[in-house]
Backbone as CSV, one residue per row, in Angstrom:
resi,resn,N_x,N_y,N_z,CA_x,CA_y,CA_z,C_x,C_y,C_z
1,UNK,6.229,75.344,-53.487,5.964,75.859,-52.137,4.472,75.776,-51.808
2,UNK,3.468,76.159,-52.656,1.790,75.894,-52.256,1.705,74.765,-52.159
3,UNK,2.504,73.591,-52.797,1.988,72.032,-52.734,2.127,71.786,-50.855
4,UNK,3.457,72.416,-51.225,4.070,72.300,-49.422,2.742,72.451,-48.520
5,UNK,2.672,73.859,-48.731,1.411,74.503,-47.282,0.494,73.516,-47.456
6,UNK,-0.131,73.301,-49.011,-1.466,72.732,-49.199,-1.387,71.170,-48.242
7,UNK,0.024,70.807,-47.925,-0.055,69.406,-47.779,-0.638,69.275,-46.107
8,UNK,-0.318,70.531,-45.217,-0.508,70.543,-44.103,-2.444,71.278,-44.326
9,UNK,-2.618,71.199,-45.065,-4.376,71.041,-44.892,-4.986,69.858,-45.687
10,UNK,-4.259,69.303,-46.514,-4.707,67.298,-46.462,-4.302,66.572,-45.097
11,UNK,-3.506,66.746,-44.643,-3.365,66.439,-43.417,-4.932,66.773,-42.275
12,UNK,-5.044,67.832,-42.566,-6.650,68.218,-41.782,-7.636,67.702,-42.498
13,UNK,-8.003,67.787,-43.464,-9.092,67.413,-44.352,-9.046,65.817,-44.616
14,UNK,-8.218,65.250,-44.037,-7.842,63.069,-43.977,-7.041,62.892,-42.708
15,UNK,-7.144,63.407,-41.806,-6.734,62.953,-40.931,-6.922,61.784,-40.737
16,UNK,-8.390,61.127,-40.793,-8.604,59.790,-40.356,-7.757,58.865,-41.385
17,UNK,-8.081,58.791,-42.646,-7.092,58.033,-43.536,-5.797,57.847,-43.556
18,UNK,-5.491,59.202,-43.038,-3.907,58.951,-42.396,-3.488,58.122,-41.389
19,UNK,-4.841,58.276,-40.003,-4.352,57.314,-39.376,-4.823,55.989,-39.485
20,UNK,-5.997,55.570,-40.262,-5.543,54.401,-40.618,-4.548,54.024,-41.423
21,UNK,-3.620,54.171,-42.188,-2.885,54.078,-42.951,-1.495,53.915,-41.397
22,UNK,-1.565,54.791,-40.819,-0.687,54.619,-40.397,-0.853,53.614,-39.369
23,UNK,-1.834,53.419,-38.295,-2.175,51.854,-38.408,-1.648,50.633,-39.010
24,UNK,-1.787,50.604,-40.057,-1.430,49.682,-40.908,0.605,49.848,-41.389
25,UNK,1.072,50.581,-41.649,2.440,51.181,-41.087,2.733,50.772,-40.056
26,UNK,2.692,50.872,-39.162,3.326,50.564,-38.087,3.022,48.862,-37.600
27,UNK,1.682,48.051,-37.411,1.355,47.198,-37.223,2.526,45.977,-38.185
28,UNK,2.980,46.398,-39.188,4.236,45.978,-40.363,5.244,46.168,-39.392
29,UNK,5.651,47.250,-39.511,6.692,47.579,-39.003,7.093,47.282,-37.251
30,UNK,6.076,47.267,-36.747,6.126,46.494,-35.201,6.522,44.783,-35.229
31,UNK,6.092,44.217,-36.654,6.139,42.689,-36.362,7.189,42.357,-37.071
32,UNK,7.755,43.518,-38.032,8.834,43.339,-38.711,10.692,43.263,-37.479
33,UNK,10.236,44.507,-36.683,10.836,44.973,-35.837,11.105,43.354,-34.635
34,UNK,9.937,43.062,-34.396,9.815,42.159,-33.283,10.722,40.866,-34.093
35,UNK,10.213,40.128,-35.087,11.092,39.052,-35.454,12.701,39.327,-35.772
36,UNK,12.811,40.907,-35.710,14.564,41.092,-36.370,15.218,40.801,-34.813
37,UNK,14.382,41.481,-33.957,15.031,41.374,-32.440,15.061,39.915,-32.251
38,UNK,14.436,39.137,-32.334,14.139,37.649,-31.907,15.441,36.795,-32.735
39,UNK,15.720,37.409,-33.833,16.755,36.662,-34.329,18.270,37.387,-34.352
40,UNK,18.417,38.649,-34.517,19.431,39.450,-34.014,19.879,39.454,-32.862
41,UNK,19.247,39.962,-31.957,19.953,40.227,-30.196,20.733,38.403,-30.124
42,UNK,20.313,37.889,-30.108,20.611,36.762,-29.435,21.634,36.185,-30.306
43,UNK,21.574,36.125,-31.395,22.895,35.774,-32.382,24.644,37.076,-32.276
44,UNK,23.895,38.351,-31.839,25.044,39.472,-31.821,25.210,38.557,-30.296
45,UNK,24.220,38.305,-29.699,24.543,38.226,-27.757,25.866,37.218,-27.837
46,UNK,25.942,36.068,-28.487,25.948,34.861,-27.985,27.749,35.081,-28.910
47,UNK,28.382,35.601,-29.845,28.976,35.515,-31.219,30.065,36.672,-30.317
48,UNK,29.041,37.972,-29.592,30.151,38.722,-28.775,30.331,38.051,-27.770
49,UNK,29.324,37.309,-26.276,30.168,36.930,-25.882,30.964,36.103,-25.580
50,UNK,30.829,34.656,-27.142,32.086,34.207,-27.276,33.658,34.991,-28.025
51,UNK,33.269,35.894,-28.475,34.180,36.545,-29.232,35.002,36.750,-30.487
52,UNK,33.726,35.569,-31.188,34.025,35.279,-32.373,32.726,35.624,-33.628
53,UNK,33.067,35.673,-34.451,32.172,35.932,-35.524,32.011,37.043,-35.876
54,UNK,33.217,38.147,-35.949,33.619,39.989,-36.366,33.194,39.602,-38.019
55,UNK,33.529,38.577,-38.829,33.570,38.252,-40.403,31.894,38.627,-40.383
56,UNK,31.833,37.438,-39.744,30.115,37.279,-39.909,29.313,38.184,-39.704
57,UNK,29.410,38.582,-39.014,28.061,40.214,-38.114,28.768,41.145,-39.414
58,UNK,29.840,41.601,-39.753,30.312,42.806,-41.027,29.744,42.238,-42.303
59,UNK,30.015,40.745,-42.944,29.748,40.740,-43.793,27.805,40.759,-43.868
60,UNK,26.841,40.108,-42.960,25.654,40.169,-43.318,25.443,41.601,-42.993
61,UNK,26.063,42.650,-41.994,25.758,44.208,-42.516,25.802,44.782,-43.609
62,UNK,27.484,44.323,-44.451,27.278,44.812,-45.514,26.319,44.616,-46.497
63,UNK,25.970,43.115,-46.680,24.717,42.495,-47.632,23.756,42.978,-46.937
64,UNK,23.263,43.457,-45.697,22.123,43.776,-45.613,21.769,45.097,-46.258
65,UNK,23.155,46.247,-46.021,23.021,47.551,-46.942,23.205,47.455,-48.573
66,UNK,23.259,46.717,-49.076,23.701,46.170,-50.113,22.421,45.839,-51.276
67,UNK,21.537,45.300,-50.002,20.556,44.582,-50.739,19.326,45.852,-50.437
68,UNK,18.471,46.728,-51.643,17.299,47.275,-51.966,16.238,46.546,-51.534
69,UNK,15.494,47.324,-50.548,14.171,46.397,-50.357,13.332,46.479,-51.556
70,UNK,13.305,47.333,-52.639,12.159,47.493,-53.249,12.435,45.887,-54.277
71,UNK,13.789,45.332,-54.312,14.776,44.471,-55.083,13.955,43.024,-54.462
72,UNK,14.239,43.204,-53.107,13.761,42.122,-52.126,12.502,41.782,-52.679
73,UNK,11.566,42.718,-52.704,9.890,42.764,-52.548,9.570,42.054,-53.838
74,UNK,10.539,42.757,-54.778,9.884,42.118,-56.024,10.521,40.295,-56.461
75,UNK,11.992,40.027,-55.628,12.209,38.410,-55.576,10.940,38.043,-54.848
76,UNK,10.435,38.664,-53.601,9.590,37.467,-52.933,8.280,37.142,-53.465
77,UNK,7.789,38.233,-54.399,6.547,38.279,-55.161,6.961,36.661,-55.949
78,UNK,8.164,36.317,-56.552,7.631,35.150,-57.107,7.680,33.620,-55.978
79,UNK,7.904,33.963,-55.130,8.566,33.138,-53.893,6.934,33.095,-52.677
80,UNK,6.439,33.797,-52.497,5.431,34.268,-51.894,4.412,34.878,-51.875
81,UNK,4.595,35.464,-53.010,3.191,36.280,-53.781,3.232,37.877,-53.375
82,UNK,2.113,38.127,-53.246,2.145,39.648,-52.575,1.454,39.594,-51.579
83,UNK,1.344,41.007,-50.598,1.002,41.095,-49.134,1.971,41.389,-48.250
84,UNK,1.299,40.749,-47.508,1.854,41.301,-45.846,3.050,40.186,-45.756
85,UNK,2.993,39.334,-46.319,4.069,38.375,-46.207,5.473,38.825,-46.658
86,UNK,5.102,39.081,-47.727,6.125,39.562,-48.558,6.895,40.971,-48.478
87,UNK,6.481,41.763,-47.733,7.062,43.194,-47.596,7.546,42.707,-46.092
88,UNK,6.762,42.036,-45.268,7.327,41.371,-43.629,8.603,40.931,-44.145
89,UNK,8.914,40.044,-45.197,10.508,39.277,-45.209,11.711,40.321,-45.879
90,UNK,11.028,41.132,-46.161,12.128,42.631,-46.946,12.553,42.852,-46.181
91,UNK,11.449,43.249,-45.019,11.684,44.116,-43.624,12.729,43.884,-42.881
92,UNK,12.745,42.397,-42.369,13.510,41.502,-41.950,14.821,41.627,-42.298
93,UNK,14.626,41.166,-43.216,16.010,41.390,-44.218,16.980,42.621,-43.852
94,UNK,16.218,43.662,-44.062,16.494,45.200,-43.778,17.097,45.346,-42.331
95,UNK,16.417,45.268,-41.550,16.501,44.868,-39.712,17.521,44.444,-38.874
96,UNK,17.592,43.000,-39.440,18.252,42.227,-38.613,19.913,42.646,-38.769
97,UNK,20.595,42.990,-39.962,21.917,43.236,-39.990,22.650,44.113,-38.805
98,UNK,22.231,45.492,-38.855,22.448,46.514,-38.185,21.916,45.964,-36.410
99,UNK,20.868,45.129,-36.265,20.833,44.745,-34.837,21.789,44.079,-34.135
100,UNK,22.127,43.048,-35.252,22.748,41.499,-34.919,24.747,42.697,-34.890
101,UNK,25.025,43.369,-35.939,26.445,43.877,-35.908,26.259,44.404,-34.594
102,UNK,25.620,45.512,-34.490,25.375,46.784,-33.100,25.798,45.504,-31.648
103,UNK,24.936,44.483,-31.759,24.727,43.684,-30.376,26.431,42.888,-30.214
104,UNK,26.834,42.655,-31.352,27.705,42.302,-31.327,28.949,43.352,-30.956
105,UNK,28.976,44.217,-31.153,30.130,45.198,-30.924,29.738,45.887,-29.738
106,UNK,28.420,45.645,-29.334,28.451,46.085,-28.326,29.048,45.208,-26.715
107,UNK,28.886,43.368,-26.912,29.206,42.667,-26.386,30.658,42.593,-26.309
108,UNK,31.131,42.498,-27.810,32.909,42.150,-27.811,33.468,43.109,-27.399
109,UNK,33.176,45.002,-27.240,33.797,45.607,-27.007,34.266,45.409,-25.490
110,UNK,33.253,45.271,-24.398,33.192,44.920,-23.131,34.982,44.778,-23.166
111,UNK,35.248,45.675,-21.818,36.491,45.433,-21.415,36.849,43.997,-20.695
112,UNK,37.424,43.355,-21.523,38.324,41.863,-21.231,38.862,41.689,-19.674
113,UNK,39.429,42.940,-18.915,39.738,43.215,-17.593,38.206,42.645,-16.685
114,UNK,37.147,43.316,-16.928,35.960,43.280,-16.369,35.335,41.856,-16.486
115,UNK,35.558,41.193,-17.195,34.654,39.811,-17.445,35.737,38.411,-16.795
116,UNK,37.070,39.171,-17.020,37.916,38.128,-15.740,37.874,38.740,-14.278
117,UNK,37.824,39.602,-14.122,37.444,40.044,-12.647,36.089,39.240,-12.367
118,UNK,34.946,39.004,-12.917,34.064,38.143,-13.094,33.905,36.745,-12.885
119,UNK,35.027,36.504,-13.801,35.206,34.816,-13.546,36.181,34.470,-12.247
120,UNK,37.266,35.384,-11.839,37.659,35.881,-10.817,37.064,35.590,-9.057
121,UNK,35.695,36.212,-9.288,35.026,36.121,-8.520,33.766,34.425,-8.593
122,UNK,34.200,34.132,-9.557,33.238,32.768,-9.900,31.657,33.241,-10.145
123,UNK,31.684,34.164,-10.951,30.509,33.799,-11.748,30.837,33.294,-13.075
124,UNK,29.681,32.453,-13.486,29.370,31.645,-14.501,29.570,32.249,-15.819
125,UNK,29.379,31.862,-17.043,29.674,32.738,-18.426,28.441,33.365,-18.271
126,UNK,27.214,32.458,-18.166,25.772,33.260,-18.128,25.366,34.609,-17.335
127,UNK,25.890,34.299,-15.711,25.927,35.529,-14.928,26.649,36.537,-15.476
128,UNK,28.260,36.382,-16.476,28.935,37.451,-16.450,28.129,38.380,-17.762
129,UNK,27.732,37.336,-18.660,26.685,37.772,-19.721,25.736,38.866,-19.373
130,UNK,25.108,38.593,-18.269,23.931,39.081,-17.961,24.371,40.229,-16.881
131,UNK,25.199,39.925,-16.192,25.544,41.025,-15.094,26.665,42.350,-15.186
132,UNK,27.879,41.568,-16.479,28.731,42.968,-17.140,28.218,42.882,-18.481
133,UNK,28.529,42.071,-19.059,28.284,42.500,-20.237,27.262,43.470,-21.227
134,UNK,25.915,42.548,-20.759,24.885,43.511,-21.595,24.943,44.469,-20.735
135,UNK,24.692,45.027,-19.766,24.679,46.157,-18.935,25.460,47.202,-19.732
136,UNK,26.814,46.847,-19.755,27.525,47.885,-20.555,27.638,48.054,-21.600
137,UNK,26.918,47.016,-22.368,26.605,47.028,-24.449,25.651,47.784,-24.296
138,UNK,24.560,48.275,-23.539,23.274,47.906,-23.755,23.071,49.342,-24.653
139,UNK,23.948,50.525,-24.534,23.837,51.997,-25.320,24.205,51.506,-26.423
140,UNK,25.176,51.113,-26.928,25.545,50.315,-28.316,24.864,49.511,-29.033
141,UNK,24.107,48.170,-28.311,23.243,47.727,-28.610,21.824,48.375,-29.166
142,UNK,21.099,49.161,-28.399,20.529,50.517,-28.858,20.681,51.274,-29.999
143,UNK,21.904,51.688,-29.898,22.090,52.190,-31.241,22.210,51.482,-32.326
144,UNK,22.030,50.469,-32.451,21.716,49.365,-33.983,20.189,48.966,-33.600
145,UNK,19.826,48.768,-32.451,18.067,48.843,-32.959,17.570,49.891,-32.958
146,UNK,17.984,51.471,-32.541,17.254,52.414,-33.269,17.553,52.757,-35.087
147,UNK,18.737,52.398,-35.029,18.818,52.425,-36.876,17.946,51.328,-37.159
148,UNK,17.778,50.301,-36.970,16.608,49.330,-37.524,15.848,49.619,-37.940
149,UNK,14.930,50.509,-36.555,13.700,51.058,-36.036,13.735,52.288,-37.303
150,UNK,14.182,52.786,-37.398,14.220,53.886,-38.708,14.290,53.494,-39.996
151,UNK,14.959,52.510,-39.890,14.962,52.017,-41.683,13.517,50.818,-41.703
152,UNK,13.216,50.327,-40.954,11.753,49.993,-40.888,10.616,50.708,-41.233
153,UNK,10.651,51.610,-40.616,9.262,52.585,-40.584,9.612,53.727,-41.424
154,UNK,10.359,53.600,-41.953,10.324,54.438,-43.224,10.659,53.791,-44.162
155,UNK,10.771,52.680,-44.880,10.711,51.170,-45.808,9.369,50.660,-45.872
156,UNK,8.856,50.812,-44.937,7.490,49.877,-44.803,6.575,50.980,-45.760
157,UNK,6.649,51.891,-46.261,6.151,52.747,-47.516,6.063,52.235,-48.356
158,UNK,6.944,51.000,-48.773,7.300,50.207,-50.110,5.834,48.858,-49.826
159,UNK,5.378,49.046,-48.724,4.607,47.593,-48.729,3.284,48.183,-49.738
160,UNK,2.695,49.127,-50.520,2.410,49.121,-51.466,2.226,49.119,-52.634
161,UNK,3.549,48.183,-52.727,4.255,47.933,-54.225,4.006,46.555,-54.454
162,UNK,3.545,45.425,-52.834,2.939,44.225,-52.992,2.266,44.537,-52.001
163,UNK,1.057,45.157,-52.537,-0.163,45.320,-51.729,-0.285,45.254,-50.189
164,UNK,0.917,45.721,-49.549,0.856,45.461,-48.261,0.122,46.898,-47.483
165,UNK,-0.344,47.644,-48.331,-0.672,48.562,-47.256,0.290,49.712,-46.405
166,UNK,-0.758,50.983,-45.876,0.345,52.021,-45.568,0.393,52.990,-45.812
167,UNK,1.361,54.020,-45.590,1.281,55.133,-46.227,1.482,55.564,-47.446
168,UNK,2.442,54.192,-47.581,2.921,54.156,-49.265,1.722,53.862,-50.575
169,UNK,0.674,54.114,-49.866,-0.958,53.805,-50.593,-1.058,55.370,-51.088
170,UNK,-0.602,56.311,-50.423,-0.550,57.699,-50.546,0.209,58.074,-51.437
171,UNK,1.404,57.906,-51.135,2.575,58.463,-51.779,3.101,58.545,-53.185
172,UNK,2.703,57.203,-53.602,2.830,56.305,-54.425,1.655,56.399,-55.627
173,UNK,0.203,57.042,-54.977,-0.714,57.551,-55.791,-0.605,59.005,-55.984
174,UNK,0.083,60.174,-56.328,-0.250,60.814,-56.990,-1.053,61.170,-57.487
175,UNK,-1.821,60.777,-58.346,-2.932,60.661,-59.725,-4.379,60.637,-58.692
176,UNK,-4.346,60.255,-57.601,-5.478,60.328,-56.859,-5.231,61.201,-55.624
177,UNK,-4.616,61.382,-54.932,-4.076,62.282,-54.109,-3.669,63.585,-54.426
178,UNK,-2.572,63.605,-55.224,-2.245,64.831,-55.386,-0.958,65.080,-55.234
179,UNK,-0.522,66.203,-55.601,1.109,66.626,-54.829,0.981,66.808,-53.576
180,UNK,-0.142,67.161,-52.682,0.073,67.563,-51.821,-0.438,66.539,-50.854
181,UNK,-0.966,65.322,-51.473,-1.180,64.668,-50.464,0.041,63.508,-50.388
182,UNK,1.120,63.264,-51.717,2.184,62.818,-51.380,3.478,63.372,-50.702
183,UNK,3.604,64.825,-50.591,4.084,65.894,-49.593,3.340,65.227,-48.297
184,UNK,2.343,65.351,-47.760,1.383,65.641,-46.596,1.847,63.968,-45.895
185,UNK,1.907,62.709,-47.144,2.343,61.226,-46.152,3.968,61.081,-46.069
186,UNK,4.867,61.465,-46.925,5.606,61.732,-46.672,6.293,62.679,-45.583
187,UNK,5.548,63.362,-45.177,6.065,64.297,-43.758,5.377,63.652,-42.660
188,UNK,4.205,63.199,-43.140,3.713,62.009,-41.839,5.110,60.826,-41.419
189,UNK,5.279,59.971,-42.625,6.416,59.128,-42.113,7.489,59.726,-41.846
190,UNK,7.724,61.059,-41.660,9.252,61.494,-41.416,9.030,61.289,-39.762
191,UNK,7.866,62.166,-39.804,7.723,62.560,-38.005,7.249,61.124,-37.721
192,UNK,6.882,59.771,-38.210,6.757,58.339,-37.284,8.306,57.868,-37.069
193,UNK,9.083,58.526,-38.667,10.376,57.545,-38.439,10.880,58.144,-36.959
194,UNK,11.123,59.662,-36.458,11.634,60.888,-36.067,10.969,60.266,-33.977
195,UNK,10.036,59.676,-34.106,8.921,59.713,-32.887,9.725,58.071,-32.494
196,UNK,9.897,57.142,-33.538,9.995,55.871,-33.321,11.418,55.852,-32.189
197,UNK,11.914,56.808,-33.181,13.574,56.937,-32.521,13.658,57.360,-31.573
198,UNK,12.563,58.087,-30.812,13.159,58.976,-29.805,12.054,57.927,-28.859
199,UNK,11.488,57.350,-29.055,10.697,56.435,-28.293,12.014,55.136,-27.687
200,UNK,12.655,54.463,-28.753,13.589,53.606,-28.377,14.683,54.242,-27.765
201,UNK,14.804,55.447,-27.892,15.899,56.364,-27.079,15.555,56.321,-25.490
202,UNK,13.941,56.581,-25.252,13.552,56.555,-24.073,13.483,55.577,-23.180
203,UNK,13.666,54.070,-24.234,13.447,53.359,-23.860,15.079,52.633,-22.767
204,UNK,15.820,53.100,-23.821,17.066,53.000,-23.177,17.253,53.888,-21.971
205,UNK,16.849,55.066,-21.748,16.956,55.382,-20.708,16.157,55.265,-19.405
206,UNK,14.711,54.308,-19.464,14.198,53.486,-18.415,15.154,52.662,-17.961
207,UNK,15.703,51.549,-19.358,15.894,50.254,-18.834,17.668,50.260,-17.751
208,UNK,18.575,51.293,-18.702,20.034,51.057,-18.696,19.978,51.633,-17.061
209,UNK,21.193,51.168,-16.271,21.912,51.541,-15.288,21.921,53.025,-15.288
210,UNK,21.656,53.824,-14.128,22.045,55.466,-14.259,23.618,55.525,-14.654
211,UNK,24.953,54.653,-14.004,26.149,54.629,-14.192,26.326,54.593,-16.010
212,UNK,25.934,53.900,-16.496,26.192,53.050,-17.648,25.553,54.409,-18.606
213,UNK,24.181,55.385,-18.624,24.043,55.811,-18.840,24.511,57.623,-19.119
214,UNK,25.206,57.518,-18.038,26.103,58.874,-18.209,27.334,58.437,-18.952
215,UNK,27.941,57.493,-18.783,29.325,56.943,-19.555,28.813,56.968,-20.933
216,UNK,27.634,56.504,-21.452,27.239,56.166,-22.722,26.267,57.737,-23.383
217,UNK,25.995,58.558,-22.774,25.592,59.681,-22.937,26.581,60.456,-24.102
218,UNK,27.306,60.812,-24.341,27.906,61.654,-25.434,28.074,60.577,-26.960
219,UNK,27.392,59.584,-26.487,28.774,58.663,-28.057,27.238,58.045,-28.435
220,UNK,25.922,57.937,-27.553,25.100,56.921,-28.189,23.857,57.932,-29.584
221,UNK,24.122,59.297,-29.542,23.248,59.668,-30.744,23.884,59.620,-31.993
222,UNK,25.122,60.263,-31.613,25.713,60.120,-33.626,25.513,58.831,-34.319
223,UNK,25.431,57.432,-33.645,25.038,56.052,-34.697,23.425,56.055,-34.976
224,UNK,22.987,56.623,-34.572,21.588,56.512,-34.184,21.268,57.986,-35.506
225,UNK,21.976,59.045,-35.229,21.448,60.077,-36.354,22.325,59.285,-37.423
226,UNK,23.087,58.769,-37.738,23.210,58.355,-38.792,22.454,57.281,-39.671
């Protein structure tokens, strides 16, 4: 219990080290984040709305939960060395499953009624893509990039196991820190993982439809706290 209190006055007494550290945390975890979207959204987009590939999006979820980043970090060390490189392709790894399934179930679920009323009216596959579909994935979709967004920024701790920098520079030292200063970064990354989430939460509620948003209001936190 004193390590506890003591940790919320390393927190005062390094503030600055914390936030560089966390700097360096997040700057990972932002570019980690950005390439999972670049290759996820658009592979879940394209797989739901042809309506095929349920095998594919389950099985790379399961291998993505399957596979230990700390497991990852240490294959790419002989593949890539250490750094920023190498904790970036863990990340990835980590990321993209849960985006690419989420985007996908969020596309295929789309009611089948709604996307022939669509073609119905003669819009294109692209328009119906863009005008029912994501509209009404888009809370679902969400909820697999805020799990991303969480298993990112609280993983990216491990990037000082190949020198990538972080909080995990803290945590991980003991012997120079202390108990209380691995208490003190550890409650730092709870409240970045805790801030990240409720940031992409907000974000969904700029972008989504007010309609789409009350329909999706009771069902979009439980995937997201999980």
């Amino acid at each position: 219990m004193e390590a506890f209190v003591d940790a919320f006055a390393f927190m005062a007494d390094n503030a600055g080290m914390l936030l560089d550290k966390t700097g360096e945390q997040l700057w990972l975890s932002a570019v980690a984040i950005g390439i999972s979207l670049l290759i996820g959204v658009p592979v879940g987009l394209w797989l739901g709305h042809i309506h095929k590939g349920e095998f594919l999006a389950v099985s790379l979820t399961n291998i993505g939960r399957a596979l230990p980043s700390l497991a990852l970090i240490a294959i790419f060390i002989g593949l890539v060395g250490i750094g920023f490189t190498n904790v970036l392709l863990a990340l990835v790894i980590l990321a993209v499953p849960p985006i690419m399934s989420y985007t996908f179930v969020a596309i295929d679920s789309v009611d089948r009624d709604l996307t022939r009323a669509g073609r119905g009216m003669g819009l294109s596959p692209w328009q119906i893509l863009l005008r029912i579909e994501i509209p009404l994935g888009l809370p679902m979709a969400f909820s697999g990039i805020r799990t991303a967004v969480v298993l990112v920024v609280s993983s990216a701790t491990l990037a000082t196991v190949a020198g990538g920098g972080g909080l995990g520079d803290i945590i991980l030292n003991q012997v120079a820190y202390g108990m209380r200063g691995v208490i003190a970064a550890a409650l730092w990354v709870a409240a970045l993982s805790i801030l990240a989430d409720l940031l992409v939460a907000g974000l969904l509620r700029l972008i989504a439809p007010a309609g789409v948003r009350r329909l999706a209001a009771p069902s979009t936190s439980a995937p997201a706290a999980t």
